[in-house]
N, CA, C and O of each residue as an XYZ file, in Angstrom:
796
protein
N       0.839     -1.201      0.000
C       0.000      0.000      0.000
C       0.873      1.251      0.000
O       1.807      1.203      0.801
N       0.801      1.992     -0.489
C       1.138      3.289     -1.262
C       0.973      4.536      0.050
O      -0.110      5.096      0.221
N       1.799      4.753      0.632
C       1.329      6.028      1.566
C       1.631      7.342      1.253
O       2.622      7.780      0.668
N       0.085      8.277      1.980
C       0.059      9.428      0.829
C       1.552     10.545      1.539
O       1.645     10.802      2.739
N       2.042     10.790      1.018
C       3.616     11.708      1.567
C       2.976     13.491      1.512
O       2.119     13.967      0.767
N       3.547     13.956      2.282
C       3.827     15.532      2.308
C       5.303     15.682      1.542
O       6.278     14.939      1.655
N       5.150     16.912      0.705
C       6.216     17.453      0.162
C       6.493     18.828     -0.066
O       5.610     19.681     -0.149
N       7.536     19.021     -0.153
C       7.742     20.490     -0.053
C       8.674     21.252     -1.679
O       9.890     21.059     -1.665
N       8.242     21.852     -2.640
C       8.914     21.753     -3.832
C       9.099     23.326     -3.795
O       8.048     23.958     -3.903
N      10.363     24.121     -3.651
C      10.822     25.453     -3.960
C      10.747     25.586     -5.724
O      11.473     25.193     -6.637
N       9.616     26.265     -5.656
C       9.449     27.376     -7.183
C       9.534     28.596     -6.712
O       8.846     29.124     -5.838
N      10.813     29.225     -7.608
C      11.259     30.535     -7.703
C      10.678     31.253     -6.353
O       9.984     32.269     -6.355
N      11.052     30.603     -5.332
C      11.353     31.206     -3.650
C       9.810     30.536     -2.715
O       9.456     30.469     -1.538
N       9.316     30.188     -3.900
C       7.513     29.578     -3.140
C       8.005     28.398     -2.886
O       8.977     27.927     -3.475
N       7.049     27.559     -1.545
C       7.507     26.452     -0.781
C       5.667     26.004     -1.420
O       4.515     26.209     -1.037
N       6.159     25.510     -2.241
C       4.745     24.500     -2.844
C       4.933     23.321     -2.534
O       5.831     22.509     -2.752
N       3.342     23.302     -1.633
C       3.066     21.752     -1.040
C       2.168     20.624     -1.775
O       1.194     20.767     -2.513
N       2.823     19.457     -1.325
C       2.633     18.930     -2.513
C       1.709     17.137     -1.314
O       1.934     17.054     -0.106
N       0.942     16.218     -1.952
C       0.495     15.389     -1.344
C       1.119     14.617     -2.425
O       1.297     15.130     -3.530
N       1.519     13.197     -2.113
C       2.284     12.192     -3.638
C       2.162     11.088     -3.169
O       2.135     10.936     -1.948
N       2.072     10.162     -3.941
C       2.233      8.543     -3.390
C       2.596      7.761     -5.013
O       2.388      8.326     -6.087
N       2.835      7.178     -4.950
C       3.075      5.933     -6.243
C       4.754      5.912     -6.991
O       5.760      6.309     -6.403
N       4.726      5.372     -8.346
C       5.742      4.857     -8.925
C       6.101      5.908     -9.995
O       7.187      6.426    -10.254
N       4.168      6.173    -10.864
C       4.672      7.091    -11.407
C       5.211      6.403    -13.313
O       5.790      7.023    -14.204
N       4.814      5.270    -13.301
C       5.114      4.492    -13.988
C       4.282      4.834    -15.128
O       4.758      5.028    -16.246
N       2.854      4.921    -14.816
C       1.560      5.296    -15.932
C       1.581      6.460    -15.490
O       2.031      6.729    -14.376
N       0.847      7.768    -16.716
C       0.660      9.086    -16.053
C      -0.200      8.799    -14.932
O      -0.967      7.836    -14.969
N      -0.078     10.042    -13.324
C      -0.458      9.618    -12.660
C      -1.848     10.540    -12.550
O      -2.276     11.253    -13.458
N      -2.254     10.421    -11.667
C      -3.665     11.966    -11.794
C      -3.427     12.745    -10.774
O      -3.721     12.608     -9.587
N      -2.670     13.875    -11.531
C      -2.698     15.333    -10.599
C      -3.793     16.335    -10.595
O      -4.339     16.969    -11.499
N      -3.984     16.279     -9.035
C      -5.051     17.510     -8.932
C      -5.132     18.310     -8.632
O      -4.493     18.370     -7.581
N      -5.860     19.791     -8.995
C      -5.885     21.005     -8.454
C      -7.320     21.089     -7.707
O      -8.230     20.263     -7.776
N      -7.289     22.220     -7.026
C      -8.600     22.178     -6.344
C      -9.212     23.831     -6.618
O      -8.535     24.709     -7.153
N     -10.351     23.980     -6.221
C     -11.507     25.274     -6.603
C     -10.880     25.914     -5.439
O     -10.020     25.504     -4.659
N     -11.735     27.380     -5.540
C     -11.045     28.368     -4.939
C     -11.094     28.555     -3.319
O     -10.503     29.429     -2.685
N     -11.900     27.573     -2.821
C     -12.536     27.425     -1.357
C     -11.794     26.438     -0.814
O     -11.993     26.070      0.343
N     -10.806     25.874     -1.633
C     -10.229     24.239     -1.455
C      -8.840     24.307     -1.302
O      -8.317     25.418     -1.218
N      -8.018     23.076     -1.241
C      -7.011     22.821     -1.301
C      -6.761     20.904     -1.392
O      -7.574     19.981     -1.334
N      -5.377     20.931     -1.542
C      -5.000     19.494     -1.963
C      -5.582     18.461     -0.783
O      -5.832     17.266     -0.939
N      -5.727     19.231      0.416
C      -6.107     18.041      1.561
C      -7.567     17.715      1.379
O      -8.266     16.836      1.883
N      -7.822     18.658      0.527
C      -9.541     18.494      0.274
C      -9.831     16.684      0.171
O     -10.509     15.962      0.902
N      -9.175     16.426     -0.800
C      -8.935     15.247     -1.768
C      -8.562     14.169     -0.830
O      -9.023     13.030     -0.900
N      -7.676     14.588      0.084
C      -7.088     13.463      1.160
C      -8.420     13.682      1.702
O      -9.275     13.266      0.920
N      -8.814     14.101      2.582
C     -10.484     14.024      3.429
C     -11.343     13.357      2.857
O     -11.908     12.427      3.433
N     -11.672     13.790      1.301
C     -12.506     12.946      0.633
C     -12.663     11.764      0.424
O     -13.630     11.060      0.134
N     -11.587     11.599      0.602
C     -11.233      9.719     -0.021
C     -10.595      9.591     -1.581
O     -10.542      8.547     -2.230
N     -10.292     10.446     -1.860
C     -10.123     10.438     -3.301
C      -8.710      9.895     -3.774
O      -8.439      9.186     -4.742
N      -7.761     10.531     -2.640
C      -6.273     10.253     -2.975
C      -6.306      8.654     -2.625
O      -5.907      7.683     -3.268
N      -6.776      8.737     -1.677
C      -6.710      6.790     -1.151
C      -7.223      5.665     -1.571
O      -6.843      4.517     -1.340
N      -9.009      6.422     -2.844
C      -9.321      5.305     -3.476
C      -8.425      5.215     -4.733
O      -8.395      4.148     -5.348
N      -7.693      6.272     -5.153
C      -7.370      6.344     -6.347
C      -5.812      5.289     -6.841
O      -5.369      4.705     -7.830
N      -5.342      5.638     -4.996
C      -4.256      4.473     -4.976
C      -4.854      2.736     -4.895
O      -4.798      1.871     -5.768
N      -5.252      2.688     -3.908
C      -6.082      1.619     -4.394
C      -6.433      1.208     -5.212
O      -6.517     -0.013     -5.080
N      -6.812      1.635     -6.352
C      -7.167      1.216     -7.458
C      -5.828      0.749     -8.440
O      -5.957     -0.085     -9.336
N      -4.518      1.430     -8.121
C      -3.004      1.240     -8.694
C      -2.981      2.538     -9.405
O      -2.546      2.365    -10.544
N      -3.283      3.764     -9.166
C      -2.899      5.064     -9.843
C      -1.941      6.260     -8.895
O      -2.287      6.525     -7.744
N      -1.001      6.770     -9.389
C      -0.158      7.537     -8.442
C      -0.625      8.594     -8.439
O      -1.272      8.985     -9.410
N      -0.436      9.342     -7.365
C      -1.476     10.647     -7.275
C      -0.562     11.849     -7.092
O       0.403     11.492     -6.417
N      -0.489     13.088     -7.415
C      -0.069     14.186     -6.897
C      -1.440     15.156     -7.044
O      -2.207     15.245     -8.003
N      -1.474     16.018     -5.432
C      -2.086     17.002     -5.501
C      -1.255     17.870     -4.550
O      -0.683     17.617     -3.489
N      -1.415     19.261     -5.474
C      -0.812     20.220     -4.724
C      -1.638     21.663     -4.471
O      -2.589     21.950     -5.198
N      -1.217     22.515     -3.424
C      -1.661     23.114     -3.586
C      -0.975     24.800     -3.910
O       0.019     25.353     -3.441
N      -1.969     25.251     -4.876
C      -1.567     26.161     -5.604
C      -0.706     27.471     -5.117
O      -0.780     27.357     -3.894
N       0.012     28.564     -5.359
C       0.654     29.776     -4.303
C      -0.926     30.167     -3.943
O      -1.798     30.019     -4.799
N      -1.281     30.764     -2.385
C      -1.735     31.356     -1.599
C      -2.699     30.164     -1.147
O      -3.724     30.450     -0.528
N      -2.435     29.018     -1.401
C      -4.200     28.194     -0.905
C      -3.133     27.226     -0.257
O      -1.969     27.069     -0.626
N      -3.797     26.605      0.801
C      -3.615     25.294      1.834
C      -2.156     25.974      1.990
O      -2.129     27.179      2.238
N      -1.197     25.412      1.885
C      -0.122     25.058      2.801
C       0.905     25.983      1.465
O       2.052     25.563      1.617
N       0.894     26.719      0.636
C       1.862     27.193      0.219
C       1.169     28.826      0.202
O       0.043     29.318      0.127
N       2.400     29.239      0.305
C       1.975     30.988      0.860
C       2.072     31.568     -0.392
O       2.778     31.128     -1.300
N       1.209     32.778     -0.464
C       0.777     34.025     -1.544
C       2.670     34.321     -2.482
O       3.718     34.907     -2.212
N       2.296     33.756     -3.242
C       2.948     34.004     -4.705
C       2.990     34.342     -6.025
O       2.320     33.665     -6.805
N       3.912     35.634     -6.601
C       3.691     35.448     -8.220
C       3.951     34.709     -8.852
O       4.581     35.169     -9.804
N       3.797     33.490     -8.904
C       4.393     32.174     -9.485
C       3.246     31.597    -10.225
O       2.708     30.767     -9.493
N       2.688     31.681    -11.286
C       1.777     30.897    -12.161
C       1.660     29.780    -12.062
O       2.565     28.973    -12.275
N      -0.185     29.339    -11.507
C      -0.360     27.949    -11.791
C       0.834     26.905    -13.077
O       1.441     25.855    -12.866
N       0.766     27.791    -14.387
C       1.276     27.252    -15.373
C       3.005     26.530    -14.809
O       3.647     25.498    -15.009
N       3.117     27.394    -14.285
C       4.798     27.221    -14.286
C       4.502     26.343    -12.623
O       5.568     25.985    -12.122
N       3.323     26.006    -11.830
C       3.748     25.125    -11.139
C       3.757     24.143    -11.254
O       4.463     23.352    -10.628
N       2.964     23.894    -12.100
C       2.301     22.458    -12.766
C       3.426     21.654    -13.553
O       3.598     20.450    -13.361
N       4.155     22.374    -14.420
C       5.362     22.436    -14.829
C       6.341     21.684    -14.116
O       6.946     20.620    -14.246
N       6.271     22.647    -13.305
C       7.954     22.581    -11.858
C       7.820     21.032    -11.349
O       8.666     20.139    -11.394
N       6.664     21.008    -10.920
C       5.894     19.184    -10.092
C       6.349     18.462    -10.897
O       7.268     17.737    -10.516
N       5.966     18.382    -12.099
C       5.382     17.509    -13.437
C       7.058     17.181    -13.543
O       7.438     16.013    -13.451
N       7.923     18.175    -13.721
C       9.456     18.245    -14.154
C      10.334     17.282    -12.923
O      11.130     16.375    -13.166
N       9.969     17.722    -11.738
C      10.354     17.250    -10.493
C      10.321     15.864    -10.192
O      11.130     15.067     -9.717
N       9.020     15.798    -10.650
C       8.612     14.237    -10.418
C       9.102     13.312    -11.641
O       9.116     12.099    -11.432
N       9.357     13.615    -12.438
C       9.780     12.842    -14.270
C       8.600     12.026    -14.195
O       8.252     10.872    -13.948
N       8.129     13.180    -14.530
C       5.868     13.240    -14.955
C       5.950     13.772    -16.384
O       5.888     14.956    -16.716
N       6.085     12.816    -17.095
C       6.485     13.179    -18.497
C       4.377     13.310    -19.024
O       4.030     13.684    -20.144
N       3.446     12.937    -17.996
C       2.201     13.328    -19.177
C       1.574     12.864    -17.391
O       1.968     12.164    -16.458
N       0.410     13.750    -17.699
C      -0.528     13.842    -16.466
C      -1.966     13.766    -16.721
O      -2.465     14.380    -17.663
N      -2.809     12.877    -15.748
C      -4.134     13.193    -15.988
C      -4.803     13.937    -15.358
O      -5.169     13.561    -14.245
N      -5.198     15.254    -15.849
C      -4.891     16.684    -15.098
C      -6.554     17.008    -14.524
O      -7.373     17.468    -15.321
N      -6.923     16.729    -13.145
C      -8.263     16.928    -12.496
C      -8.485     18.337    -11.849
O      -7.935     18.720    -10.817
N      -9.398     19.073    -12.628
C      -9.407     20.323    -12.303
C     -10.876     21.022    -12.068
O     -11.616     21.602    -12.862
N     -10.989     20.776    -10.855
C     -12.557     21.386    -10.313
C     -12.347     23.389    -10.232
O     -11.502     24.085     -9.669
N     -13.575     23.739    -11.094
C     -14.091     24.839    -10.715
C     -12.851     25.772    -11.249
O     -12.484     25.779    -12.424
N     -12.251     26.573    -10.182
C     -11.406     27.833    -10.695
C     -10.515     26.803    -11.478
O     -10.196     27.100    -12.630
N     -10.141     25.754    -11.002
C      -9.074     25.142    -11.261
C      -9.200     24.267    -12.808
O      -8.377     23.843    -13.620
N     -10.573     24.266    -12.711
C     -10.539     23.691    -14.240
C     -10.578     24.839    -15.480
O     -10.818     24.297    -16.559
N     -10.446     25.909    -15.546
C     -10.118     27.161    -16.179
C      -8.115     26.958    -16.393
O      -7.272     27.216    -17.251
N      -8.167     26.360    -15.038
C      -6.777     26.135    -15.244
C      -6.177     24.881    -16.061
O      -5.333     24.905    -16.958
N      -6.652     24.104    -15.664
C      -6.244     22.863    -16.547
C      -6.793     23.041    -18.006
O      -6.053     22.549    -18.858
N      -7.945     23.646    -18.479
C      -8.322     23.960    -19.397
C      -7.407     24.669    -20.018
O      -7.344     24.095    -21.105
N      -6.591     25.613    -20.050
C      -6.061     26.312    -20.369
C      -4.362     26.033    -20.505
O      -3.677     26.460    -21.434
N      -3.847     25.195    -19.326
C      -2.866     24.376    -19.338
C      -2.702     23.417    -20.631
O      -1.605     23.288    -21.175
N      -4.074     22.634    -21.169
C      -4.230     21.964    -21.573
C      -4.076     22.376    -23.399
O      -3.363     21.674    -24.116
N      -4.673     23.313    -23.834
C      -4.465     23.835    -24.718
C      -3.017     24.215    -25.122
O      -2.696     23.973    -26.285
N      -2.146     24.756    -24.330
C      -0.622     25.248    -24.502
C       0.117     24.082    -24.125
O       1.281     24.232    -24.499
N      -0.068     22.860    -23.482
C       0.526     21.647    -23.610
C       0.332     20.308    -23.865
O       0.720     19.404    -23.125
N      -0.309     20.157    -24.983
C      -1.597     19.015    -24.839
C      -0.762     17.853    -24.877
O      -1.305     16.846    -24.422
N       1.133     17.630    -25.551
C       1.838     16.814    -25.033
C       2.132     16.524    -23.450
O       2.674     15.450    -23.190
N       1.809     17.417    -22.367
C       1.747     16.727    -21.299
C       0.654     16.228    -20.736
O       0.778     15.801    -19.588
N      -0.821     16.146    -21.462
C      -2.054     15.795    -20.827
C      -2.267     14.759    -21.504
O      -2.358     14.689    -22.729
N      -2.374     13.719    -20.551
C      -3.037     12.096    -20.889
C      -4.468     12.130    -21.094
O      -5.112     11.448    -21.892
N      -4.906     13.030    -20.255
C      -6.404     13.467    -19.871
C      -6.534     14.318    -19.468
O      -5.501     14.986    -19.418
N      -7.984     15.076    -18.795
C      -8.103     16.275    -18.887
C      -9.841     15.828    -18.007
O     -10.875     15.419    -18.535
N      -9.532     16.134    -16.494
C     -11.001     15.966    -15.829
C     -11.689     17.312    -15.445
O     -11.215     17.855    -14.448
N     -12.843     18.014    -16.135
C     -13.207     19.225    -15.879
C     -14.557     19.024    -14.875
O     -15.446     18.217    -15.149
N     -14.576     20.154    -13.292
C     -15.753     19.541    -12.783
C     -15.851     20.600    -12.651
O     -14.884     21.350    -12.522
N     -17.538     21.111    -12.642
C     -17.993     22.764    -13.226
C     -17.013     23.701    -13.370
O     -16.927     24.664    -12.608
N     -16.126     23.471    -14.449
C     -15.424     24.562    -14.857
C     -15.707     25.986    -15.327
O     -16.553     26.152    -16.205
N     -15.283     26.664    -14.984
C     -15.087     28.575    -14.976
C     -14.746     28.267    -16.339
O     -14.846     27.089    -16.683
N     -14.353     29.139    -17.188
C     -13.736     29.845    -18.238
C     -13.770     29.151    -19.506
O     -12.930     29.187    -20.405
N     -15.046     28.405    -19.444
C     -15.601     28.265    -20.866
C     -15.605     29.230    -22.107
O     -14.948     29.235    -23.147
N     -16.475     29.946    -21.667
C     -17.097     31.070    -22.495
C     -15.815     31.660    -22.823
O     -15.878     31.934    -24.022
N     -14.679     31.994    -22.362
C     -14.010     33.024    -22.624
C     -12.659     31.809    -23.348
O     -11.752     32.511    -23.797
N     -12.473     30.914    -23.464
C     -11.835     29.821    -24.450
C     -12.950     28.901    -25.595
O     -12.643     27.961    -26.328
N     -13.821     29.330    -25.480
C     -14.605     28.563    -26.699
C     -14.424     28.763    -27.698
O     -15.245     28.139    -28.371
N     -13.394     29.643    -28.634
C     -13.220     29.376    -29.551
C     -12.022     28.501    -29.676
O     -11.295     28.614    -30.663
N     -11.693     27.371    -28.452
C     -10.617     26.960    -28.580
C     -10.653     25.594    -28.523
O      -9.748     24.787    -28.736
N     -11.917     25.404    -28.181
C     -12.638     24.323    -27.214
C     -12.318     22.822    -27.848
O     -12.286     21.815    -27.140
N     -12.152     22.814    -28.879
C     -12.108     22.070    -29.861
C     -10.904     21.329    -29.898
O     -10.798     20.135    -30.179
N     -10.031     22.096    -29.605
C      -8.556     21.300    -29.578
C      -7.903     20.552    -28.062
O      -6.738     20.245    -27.805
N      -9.393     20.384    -27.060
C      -9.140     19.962    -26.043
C      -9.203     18.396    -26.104
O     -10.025     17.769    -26.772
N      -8.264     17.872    -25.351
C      -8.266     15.867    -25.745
C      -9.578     15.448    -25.687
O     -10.511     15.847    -24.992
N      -9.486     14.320    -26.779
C     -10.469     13.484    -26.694
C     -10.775     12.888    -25.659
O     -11.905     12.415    -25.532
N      -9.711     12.769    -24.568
C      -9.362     12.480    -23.468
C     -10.286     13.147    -22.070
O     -10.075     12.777    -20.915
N     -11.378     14.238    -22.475
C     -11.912     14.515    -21.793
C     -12.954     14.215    -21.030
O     -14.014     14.277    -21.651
N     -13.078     13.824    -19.581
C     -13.932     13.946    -18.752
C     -14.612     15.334    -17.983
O     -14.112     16.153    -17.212
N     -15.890     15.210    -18.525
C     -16.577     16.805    -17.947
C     -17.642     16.242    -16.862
O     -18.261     15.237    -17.210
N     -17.946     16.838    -15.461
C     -18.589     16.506    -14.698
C     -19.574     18.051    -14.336
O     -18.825     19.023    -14.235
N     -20.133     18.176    -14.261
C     -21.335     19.403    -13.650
C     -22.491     18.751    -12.354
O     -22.597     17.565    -12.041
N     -22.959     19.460    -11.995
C     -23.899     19.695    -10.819
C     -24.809     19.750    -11.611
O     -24.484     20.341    -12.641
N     -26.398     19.185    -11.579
C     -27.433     19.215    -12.121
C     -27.713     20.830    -11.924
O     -28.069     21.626    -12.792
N     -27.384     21.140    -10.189
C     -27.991     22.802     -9.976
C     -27.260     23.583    -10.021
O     -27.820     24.499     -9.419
N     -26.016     24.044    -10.422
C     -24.829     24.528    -10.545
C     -25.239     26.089    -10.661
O     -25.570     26.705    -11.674
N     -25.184     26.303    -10.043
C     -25.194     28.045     -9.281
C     -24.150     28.939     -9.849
O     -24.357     30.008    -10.423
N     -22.978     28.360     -9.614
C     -21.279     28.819     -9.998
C     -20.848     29.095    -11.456
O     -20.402     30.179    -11.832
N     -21.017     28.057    -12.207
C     -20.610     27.638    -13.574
C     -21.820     27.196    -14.228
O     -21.936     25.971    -14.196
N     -23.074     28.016    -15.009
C     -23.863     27.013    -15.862
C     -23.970     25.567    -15.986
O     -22.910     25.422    -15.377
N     -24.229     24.673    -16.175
C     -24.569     23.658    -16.499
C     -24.382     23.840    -18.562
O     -23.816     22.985    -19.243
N     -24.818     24.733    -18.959
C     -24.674     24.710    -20.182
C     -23.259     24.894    -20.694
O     -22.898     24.518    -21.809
N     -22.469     25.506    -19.794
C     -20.846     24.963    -20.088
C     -20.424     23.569    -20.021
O     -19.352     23.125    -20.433
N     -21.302     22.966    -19.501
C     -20.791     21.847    -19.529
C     -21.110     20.920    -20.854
O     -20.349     20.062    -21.301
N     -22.177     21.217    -21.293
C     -22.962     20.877    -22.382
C     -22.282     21.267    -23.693
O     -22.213     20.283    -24.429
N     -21.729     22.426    -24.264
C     -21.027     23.322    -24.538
C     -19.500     22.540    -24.509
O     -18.883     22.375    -25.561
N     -19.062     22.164    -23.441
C     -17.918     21.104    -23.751
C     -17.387     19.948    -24.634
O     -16.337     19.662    -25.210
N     -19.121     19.209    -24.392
C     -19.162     17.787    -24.340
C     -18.992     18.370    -26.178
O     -17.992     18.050    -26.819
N     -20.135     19.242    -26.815
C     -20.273     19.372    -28.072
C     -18.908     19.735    -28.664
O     -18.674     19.222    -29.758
N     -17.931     20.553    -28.120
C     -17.056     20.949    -28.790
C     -15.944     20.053    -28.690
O     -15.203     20.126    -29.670
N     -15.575     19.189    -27.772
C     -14.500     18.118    -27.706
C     -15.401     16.975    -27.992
O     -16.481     16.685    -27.478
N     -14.552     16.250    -29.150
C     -14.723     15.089    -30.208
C     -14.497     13.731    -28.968
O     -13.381     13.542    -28.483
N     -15.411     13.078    -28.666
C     -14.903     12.139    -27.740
C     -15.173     12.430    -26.938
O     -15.442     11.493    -26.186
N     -15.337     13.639    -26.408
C     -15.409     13.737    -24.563
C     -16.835     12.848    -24.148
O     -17.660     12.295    -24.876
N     -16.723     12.993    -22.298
C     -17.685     12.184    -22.269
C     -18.679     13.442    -21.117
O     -18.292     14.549    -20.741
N     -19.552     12.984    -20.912
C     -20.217     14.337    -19.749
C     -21.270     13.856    -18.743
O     -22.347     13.363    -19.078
N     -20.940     14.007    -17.721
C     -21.907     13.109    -16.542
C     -22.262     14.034    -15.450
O     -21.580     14.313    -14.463
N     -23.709     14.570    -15.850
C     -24.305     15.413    -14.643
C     -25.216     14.367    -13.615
O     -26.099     13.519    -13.484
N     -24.213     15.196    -13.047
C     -24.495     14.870    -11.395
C     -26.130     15.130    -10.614
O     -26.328     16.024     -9.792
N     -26.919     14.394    -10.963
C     -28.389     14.811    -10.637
C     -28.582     15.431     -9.131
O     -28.062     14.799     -8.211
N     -29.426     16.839     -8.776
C     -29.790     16.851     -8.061
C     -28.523     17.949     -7.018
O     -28.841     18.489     -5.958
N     -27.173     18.049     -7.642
C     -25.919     18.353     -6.567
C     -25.930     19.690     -7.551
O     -26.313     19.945     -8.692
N     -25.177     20.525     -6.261
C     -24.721     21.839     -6.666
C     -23.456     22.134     -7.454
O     -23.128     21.296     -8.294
N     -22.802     23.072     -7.313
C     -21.154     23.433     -7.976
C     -20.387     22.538     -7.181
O     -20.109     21.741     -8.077
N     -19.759     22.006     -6.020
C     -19.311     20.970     -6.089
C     -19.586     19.308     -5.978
O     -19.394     18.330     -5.254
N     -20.150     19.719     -7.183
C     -21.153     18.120     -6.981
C     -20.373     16.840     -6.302
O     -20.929     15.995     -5.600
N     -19.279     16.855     -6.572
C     -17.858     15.793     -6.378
C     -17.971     15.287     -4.685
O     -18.175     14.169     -4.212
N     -17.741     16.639     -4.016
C     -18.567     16.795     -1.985
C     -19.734     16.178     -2.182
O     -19.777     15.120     -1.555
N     -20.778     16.427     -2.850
C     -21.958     15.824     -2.470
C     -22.570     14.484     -3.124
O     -23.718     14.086     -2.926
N     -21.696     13.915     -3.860
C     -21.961     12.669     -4.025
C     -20.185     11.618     -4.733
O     -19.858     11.204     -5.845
N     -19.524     11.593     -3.369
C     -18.431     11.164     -3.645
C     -18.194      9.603     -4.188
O     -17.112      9.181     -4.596
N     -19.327      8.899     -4.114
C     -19.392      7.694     -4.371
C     -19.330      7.880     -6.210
O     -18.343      7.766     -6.938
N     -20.538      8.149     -6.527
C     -20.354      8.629     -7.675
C     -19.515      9.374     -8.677
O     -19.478      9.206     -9.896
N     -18.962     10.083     -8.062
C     -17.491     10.912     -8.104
C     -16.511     10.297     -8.552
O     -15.945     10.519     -9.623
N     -16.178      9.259     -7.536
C     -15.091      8.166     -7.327
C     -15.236      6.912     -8.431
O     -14.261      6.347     -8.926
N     -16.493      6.616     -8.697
C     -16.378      5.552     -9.573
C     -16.438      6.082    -10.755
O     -16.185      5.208    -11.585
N     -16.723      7.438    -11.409
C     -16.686      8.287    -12.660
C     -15.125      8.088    -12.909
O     -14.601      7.394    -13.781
N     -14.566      8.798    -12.017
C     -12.901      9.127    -12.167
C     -11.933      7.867    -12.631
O     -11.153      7.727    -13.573
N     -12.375      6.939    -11.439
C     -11.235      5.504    -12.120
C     -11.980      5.010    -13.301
O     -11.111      4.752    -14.134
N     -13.308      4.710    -13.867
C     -13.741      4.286    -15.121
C     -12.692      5.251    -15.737
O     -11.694      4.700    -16.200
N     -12.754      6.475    -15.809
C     -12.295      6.903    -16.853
C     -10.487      7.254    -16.797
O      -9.772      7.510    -17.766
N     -10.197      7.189    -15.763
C      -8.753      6.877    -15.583
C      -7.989      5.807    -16.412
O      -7.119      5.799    -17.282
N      -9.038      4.548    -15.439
C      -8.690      3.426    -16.272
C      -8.507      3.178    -17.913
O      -7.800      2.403    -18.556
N      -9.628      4.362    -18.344
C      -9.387      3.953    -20.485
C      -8.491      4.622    -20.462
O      -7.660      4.015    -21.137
N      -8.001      5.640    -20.081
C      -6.524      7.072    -20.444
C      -5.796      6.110    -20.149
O      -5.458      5.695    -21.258
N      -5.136      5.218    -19.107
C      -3.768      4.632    -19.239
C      -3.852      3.026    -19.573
O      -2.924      2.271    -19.283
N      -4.835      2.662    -20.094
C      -5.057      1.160    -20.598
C      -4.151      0.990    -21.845
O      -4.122     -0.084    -22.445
């Protein structure tokens, strides 16, 4: 069994914390978290622990100013990077709820050689990349909240149409973080679709 580690990774003077476990062998699934969140979110949830369980290596970190790494000008882009480089994470399956999937969204477009996959859960910043939408992996998993308050529901819809392949699973009945309110479901979405990205 795989135990989840604390880490500590210096980008350009930021002490970015990092949660890790595995080999690292298959891309593993790194996650970011929404703007209310952080990487321990994921440890609480059960997410990092079913995900090892299942045989997938996990990194989640958390971003400059959230959980455990302090207020920095250091770009998501270039942390994701720094980890990915650190770890010889040559391709990632990049899980990005809410603010954070604006980020991976966008990550994803300017490096689509490092994304195995690409998990969006009510993602922000549709509207303002849709004319781009298209060149996001086939590789995509989109998740929404039936009642999604935060992010439309029709972004999510809006996804599924513009990425060739993607797949899209609303969450009946749950709000913007639908993932908190029905983790069972959550959890068995993620490894199904884990499992086809590194098969």
């Amino acid at each position: 069994m795989n135990l989840i580690q604390n880490k500590t990774i210096d980008i350009n003077g930021c002490s970015i914390n990092l949660l890790i476990a595995g080999e690292f062998s298959s891309p593993p699934l790194l996650f970011l978290h929404g703007k209310a969140f952080q990487a321990e979110t994921w440890q609480e949830l059960g997410t990092l622990q079913t995900a090892i369980d299942a045989g997938f290596s996990i990194l989640a970190l958390d971003l400059p100013g959230f959980g455990k790494s302090p207020q920095a000008d250091t770009s998501p882009e270039v942390v994701i990077n720094t980890v990915m480089q650190d770890e010889n994470v040559e391709k990632a399956i990049i899980v990005g709820p809410s603010m954070s999937g604006k980020i991976g969204l966008e990550y994803s477009l300017k490096y689509p050689h490092k994304v195995a996959g690409l998990v969006l859960i009510g993602s922000v910043g549709v509207e303002e990349n849709r004319a781009q939408l298209h060149n996001l992996p086939s590789n995509t998993l989109i998740l929404w909240g039936e009642n999604d308050q935060i992010s439309d529901p029709a972004n999510g819809r809006l996804l599924k149409e513009k990425i060739e392949g993607s797949k899209l699973v609303v969450f009946q009945g749950a709000k913007h973080p639908c993932y908190l309110e029905q983790p069972e479901l959550w959890h068995q979405t993620l490894l199904n679709f884990a499992t086809t990205v590194v098969s």
